[in-house]
DSSP file (Angstrom, degrees, kcal/mol; ACC not computed):
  #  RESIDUE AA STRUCTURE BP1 BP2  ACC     N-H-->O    O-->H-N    N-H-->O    O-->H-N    TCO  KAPPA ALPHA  PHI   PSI    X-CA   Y-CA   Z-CA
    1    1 A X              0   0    0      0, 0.0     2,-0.2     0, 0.0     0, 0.0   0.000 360.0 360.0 360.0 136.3   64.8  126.5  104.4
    2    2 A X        -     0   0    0      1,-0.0     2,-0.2     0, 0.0     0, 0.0  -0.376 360.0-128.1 -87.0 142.2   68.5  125.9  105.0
    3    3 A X        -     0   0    0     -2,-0.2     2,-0.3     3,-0.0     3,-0.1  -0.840  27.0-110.1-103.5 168.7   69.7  122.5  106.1
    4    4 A X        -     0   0    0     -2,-0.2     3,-0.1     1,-0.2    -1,-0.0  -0.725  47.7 -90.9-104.2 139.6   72.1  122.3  109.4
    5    5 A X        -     0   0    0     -2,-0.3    -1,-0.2     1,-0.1     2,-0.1   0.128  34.8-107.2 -48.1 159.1   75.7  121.4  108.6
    6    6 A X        -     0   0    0      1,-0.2    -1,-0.1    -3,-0.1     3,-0.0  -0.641  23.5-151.5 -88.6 135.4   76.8  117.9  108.6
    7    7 A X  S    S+     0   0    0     -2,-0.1     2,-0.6    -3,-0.1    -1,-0.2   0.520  94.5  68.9 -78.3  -7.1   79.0  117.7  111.9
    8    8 A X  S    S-     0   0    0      4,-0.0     2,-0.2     3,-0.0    -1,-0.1  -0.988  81.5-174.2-118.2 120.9   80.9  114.9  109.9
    9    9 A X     >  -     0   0    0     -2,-0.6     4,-1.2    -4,-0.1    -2,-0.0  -0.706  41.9 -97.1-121.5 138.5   82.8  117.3  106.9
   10   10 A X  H >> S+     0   0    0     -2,-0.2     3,-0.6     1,-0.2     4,-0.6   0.782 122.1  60.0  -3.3 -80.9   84.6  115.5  104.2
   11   11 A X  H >4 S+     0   0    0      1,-0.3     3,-2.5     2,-0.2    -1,-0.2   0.874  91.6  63.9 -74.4 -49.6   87.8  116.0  105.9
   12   12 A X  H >4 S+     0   0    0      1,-0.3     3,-2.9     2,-0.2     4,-0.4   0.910  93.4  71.1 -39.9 -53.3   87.0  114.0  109.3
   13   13 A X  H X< S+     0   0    0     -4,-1.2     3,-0.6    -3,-0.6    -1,-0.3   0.713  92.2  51.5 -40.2 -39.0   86.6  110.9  107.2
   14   14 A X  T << S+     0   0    0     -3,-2.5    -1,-0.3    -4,-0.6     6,-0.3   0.244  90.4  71.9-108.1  25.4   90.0  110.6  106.5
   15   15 A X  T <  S+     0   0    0     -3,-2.9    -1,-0.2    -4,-0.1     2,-0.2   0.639  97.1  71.8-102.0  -1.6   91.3  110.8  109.9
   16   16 A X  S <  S+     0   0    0     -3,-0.6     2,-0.2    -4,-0.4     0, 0.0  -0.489  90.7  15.6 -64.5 151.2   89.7  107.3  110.1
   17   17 A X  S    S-     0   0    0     -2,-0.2    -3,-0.0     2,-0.1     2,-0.0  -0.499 108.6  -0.4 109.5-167.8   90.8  104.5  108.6
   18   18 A X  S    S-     0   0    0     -2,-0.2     2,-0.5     1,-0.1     0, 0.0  -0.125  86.7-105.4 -52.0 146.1   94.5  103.4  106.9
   19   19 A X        -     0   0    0     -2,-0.0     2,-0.3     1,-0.0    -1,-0.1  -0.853  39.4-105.0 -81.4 140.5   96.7  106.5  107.2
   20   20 A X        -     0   0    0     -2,-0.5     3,-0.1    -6,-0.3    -1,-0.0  -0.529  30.3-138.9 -88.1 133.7   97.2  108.2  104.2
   21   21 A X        -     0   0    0     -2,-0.3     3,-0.2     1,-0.2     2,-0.1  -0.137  14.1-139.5 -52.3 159.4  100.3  108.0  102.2
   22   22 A X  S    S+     0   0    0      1,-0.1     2,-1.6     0, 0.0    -1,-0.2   0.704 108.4  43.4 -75.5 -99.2  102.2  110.8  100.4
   23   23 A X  S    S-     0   0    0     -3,-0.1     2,-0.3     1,-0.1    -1,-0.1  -0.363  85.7-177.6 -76.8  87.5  102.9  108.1   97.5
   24   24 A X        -     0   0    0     -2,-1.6     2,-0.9    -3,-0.2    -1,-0.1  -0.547  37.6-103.5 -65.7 113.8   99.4  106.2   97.1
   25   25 A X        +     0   0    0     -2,-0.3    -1,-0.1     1,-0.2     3,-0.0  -0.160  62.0 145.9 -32.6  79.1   98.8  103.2   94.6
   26   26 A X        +     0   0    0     -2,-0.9     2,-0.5     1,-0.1    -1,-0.2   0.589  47.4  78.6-111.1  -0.5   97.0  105.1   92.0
   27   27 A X        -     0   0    0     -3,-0.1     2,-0.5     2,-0.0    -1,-0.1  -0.930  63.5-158.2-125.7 148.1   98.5  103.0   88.9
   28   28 A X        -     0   0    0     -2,-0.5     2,-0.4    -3,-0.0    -2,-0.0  -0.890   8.0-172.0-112.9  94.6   96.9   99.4   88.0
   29   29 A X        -     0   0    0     -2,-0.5     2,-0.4     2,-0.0    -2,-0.0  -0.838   5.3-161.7 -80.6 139.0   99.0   96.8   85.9
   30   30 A X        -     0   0    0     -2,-0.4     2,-0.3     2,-0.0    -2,-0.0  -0.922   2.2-167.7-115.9 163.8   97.6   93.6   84.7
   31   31 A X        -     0   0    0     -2,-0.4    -2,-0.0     2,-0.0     0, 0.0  -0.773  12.2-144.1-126.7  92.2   99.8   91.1   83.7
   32   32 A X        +     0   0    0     -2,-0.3     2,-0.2     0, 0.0    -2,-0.0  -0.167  35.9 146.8 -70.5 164.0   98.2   87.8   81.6
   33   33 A X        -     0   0    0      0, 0.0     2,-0.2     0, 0.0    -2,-0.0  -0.793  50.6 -78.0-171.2-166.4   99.9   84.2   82.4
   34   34 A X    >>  -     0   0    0     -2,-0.2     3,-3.5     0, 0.0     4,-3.0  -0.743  42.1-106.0-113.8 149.8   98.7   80.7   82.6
   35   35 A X  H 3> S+     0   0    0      1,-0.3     4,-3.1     2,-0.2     5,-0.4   0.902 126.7  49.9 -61.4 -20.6   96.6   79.1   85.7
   36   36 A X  H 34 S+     0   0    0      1,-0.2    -1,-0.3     2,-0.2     4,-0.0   0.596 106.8  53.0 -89.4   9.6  100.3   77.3   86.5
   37   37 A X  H <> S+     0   0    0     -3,-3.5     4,-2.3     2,-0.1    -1,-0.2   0.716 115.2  39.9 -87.7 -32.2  102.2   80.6   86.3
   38   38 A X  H  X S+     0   0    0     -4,-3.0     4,-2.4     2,-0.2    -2,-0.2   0.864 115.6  51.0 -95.8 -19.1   99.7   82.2   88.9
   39   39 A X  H  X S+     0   0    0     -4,-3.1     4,-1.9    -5,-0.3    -1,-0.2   0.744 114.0  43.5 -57.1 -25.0   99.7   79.1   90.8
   40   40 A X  H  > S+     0   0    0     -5,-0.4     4,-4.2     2,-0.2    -2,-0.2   0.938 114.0  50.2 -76.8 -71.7  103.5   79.3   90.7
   41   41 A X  H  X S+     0   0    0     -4,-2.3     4,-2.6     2,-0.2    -2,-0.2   0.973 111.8  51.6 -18.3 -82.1  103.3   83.3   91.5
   42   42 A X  H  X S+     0   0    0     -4,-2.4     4,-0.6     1,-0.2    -2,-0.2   0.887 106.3  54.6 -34.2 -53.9  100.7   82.4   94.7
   43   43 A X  H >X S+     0   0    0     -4,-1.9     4,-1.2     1,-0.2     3,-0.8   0.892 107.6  46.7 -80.7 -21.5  103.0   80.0   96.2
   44   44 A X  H 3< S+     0   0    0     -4,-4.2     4,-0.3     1,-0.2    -1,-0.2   0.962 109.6  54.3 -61.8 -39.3  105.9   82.1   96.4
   45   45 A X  H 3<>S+     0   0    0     -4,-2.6     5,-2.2     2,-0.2    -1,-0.2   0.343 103.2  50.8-126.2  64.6  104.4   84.3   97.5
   46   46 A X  H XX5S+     0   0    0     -3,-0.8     3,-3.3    -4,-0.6     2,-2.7   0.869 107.9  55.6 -53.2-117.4  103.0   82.5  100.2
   47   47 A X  T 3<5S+     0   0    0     -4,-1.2    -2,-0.2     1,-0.4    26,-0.1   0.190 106.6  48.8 -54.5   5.0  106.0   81.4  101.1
   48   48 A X  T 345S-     0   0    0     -2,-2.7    -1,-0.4    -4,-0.3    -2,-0.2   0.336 106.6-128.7 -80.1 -10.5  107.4   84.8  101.3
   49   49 A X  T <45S+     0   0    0     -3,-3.3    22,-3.3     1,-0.3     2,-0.3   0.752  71.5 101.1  80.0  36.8  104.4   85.8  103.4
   50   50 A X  B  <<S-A   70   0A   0     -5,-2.2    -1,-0.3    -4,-0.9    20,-0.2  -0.898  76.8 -91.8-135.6-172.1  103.2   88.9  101.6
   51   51 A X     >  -     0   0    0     18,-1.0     4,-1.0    -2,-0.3    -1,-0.1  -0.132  44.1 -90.3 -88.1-162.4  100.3   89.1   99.2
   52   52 A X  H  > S+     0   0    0      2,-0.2     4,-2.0     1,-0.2     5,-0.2   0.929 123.2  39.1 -87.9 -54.0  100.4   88.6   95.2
   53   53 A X  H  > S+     0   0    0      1,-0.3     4,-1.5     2,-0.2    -1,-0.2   0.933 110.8  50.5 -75.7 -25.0  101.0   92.5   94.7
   54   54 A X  H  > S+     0   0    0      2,-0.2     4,-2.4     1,-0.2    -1,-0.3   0.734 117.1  50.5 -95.9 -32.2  103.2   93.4   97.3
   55   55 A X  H  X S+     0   0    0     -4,-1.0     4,-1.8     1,-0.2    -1,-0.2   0.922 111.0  43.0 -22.6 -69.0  105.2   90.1   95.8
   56   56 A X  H  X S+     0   0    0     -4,-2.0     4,-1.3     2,-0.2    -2,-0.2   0.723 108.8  55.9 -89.3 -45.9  105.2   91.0   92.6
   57   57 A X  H  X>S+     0   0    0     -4,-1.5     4,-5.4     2,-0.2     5,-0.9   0.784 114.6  51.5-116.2 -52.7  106.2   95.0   93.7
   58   58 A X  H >X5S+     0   0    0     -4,-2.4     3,-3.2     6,-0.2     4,-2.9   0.844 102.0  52.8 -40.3 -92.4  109.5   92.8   95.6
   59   59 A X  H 3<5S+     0   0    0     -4,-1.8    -2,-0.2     1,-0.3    -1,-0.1   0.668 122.3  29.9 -15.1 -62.4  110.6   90.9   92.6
   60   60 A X  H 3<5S+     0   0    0     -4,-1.3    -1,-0.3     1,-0.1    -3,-0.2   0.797 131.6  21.8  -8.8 -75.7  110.8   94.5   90.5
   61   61 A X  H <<5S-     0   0    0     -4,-5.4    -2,-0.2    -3,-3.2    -3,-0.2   0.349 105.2-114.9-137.2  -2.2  111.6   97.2   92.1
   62   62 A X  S  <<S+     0   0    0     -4,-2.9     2,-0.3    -5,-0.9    -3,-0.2   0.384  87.9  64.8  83.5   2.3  113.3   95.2   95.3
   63   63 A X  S    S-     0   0    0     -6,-0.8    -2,-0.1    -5,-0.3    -1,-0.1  -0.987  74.2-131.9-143.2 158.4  110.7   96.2   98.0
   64   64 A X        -     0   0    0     -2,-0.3     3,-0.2    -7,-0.1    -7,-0.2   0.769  57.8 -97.5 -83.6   4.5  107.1   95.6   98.6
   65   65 A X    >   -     0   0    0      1,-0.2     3,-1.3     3,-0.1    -1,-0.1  -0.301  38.5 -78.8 117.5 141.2  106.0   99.0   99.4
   66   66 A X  T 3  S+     0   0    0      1,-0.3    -1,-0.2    -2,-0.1    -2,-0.1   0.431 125.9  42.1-100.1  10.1  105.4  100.8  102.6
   67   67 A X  T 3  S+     0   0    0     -3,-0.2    -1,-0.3     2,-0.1    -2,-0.1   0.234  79.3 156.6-124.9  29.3  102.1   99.2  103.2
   68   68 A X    <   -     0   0    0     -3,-1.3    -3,-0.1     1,-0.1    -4,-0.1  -0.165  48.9-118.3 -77.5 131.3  102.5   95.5  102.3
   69   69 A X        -     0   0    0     -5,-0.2   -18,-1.0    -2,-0.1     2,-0.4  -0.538  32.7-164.2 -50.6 137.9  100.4   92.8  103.6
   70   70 A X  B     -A   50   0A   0    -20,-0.2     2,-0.4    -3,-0.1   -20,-0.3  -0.963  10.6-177.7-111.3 109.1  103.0   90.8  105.4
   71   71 A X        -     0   0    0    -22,-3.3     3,-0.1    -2,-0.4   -23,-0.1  -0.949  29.1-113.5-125.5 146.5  101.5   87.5  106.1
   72   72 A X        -     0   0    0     -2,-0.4     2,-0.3    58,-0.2   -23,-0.1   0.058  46.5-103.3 -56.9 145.0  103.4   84.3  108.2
   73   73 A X        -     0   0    0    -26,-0.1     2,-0.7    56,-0.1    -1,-0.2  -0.710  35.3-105.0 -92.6 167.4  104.0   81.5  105.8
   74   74 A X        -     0   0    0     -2,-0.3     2,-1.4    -3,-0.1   -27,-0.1  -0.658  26.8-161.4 -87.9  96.1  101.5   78.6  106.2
   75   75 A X     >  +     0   0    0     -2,-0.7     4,-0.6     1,-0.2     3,-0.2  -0.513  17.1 176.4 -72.4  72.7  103.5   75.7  108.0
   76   76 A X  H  > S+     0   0    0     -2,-1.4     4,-1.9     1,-0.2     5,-0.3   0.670  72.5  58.4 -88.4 -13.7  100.8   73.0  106.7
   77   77 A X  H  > S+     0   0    0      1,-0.2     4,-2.4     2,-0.2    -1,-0.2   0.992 113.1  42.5 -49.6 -74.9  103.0   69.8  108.3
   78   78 A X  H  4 S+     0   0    0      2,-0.2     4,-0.4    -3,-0.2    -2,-0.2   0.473 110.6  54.3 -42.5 -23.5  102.6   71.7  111.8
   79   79 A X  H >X S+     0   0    0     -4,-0.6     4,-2.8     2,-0.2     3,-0.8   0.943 115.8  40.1 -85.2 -52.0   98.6   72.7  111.1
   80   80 A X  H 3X S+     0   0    0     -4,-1.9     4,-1.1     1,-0.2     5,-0.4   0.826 112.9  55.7 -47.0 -38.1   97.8   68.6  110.4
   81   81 A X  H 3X S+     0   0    0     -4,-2.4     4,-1.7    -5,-0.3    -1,-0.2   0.913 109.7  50.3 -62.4 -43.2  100.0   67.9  113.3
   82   82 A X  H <> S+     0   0    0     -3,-0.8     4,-1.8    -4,-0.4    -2,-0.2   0.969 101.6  53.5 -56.7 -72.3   97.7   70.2  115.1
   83   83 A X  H  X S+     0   0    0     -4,-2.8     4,-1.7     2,-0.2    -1,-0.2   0.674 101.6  61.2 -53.6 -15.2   94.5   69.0  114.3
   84   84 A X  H  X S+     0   0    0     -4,-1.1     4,-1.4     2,-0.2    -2,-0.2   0.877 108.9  43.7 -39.8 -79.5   95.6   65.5  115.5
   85   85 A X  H >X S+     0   0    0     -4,-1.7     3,-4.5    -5,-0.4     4,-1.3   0.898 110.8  55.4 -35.8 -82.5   96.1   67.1  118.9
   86   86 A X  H >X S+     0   0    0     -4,-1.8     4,-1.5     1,-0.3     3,-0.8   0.818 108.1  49.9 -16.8 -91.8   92.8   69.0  118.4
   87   87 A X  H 3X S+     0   0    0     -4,-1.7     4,-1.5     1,-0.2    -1,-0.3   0.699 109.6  53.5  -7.1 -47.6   91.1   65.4  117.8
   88   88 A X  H << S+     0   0    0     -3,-4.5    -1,-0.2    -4,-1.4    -2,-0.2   0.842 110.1  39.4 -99.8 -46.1   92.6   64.2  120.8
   89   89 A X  H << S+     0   0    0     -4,-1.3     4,-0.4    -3,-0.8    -2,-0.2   0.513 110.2  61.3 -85.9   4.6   91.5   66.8  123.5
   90   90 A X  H >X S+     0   0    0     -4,-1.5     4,-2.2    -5,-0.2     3,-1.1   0.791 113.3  39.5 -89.6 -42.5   88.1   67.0  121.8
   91   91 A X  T 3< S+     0   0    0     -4,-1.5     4,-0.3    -5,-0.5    -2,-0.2   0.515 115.1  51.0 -91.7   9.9   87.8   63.2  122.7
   92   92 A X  T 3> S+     0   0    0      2,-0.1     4,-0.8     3,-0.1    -1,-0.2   0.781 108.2  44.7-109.3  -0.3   89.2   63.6  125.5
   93   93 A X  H <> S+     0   0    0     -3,-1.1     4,-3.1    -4,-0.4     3,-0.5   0.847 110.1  59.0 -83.0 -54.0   87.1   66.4  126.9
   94   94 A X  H >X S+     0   0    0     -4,-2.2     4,-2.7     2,-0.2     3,-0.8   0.959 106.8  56.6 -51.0 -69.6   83.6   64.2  125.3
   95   95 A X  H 3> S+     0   0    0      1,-0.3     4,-1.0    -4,-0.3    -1,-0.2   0.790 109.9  40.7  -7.3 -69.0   85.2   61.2  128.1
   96   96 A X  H 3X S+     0   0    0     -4,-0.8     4,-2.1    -3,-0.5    -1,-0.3   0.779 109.1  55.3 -77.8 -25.7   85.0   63.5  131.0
   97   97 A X  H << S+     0   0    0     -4,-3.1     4,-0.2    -3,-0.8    -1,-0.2   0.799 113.9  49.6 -91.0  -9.5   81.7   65.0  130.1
   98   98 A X  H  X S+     0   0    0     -4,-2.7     4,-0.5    -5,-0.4    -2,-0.2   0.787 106.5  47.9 -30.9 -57.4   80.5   61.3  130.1
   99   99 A X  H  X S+     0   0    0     -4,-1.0     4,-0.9    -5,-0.3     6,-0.6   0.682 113.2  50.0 -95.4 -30.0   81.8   60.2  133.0
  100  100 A X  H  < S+     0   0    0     -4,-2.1    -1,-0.2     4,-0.2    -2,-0.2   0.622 107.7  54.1 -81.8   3.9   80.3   63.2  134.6
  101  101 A X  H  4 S+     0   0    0     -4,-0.2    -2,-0.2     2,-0.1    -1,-0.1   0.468 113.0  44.7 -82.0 -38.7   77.1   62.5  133.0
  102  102 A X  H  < S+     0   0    0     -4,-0.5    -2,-0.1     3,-0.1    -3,-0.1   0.927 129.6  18.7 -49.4 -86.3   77.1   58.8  134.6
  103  103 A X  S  < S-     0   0    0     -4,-0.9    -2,-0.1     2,-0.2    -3,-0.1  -0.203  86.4-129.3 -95.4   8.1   78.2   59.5  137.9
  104  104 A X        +     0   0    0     -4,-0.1     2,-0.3     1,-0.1    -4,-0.2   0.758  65.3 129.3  40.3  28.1   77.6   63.1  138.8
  105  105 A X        -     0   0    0     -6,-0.6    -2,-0.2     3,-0.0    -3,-0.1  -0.993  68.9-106.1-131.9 143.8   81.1   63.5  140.0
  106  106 A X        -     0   0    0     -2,-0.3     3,-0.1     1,-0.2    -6,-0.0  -0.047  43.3-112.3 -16.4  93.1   83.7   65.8  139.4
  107  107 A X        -     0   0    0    -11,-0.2     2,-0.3     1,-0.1    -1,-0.2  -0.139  47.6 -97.4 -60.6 178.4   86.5   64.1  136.9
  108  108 A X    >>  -     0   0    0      1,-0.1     3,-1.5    -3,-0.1     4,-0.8  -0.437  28.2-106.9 -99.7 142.6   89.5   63.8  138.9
  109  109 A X  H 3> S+     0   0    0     -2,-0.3     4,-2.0     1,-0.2    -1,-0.1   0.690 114.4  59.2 -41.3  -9.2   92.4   66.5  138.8
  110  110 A X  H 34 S+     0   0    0      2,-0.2     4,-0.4     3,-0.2    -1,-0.2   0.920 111.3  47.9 -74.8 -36.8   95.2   64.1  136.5
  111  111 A X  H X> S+     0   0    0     -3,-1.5     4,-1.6     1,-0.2     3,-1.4   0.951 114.9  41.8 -67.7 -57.8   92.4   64.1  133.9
  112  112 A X  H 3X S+     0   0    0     -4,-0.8     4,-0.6     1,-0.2    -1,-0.2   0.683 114.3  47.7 -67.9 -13.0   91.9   67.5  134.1
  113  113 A X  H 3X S+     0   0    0     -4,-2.0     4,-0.7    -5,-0.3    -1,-0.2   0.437 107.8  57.6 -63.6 -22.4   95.5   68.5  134.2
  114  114 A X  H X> S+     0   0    0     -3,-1.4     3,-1.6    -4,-0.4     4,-1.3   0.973 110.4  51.2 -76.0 -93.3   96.2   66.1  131.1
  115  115 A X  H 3< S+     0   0    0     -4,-1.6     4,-0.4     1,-0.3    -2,-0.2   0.711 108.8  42.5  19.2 -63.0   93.5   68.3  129.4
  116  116 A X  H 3< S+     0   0    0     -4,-0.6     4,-0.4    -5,-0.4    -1,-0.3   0.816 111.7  62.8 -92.2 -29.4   94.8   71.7  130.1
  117  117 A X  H <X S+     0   0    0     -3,-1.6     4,-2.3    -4,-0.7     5,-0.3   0.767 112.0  34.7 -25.5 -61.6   98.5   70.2  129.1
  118  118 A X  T  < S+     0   0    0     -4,-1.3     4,-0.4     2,-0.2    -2,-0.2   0.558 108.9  61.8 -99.8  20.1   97.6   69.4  125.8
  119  119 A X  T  > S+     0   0    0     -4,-0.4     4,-2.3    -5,-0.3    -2,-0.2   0.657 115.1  42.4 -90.8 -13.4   95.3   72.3  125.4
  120  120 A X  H  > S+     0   0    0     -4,-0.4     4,-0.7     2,-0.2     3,-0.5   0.990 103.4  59.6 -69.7 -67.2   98.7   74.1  126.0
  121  121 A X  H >X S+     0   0    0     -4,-2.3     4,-1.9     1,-0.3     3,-1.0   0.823 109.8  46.5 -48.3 -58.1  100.8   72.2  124.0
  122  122 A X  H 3> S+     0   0    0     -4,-0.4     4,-1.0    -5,-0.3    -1,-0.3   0.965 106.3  53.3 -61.3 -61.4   98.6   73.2  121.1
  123  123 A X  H 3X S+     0   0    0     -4,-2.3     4,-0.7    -3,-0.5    -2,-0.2   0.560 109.4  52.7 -23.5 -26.6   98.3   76.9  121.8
  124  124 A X  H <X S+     0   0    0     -3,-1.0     4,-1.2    -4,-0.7    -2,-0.2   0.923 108.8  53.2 -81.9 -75.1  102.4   76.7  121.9
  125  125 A X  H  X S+     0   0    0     -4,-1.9     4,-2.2     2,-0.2    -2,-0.2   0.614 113.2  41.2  -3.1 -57.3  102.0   74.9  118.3
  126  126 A X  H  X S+     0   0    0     -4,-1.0     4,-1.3     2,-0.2     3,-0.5   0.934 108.3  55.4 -69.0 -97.3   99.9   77.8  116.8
  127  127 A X  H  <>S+     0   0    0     -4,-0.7     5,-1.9     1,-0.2    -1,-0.2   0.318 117.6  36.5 -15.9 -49.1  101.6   80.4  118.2
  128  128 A X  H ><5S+     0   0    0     -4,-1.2     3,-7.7     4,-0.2     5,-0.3   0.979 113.3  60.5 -67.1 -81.8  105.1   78.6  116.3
  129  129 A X  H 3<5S+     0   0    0     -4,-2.2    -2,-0.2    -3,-0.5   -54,-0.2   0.897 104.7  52.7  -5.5 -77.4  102.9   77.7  113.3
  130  130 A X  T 3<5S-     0   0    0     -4,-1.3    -1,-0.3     1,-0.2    -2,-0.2   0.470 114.5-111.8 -53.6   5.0  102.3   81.4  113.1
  131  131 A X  T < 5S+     0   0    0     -3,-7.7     3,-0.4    -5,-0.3    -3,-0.2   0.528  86.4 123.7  78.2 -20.3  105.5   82.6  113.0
  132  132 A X      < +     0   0    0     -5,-1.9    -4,-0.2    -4,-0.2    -1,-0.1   0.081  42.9  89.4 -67.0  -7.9  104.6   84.0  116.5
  133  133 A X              0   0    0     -5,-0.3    -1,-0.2     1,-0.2    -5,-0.1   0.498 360.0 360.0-100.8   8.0  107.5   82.3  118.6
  134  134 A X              0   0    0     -3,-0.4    -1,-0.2    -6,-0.1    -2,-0.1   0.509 360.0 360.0 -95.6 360.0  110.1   84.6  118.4
């Protein structure tokens, strides 16, 4: 007894996914160093906003490669600055669901407009944080 062909062939598979490259990463370096040379390594690049290989690929050959993780560097003044905020409309939200917990009335629009102000104000933050503002 025959089996009935798979409707999903080999070749369907790879129209999913990543797009495939002509020149694909098929060769692996390792490099040894000490944990403050790869801590040293990380933070640059971090603060170049690509990953460790795509870094490393810069630094070389003078680009990272036509698929390099790109990521925003981490503005960590602006993320504490954030959570501060955060802090501040979580207690100020716990307030109003208090006072509507007393008194079964409806806090009054200044409160909630004060609210929704600094829920902006933070969302603007991120968004800058992220690299995002341009």
């Amino acid at each position: 007894m025959s089996e009935a062909p798979n409707p999903r062939s080999r070749h369907a598979a790879s129209k999913r996914g990543r797009r495939r490259v002509d020149d694909a990463k098929t060769s692996f370096i390792s490099v040894r160093c000490t944990a403050n040379e790869r801590a040293l390594i990380d933070a640059a690049a971090t603060q170049a906003g690509l990953s460790v290989g795509a870094y490393l690929r810069t630094q070389a050959l003078g680009k990272p490669g036509p698929r390099a993780i790109r990521r925003p560097p981490i503005e960590r003044k602006e993320l504490a600055r954030l959570l501060g905020h955060l802090g501040k409309v979580g207690s100020n939200i716990n307030q109003l669901a208090y006072a509507f917990n007393s008194t079964r009335r409806i806090p009054g629009l200044a409160e909630l407009a004060a609210v929704r102000q600094q829920i902006g104000e933070i969302r603007d933050s991120l968004i800058k944080a992220l690299g995002r503002d341009h």
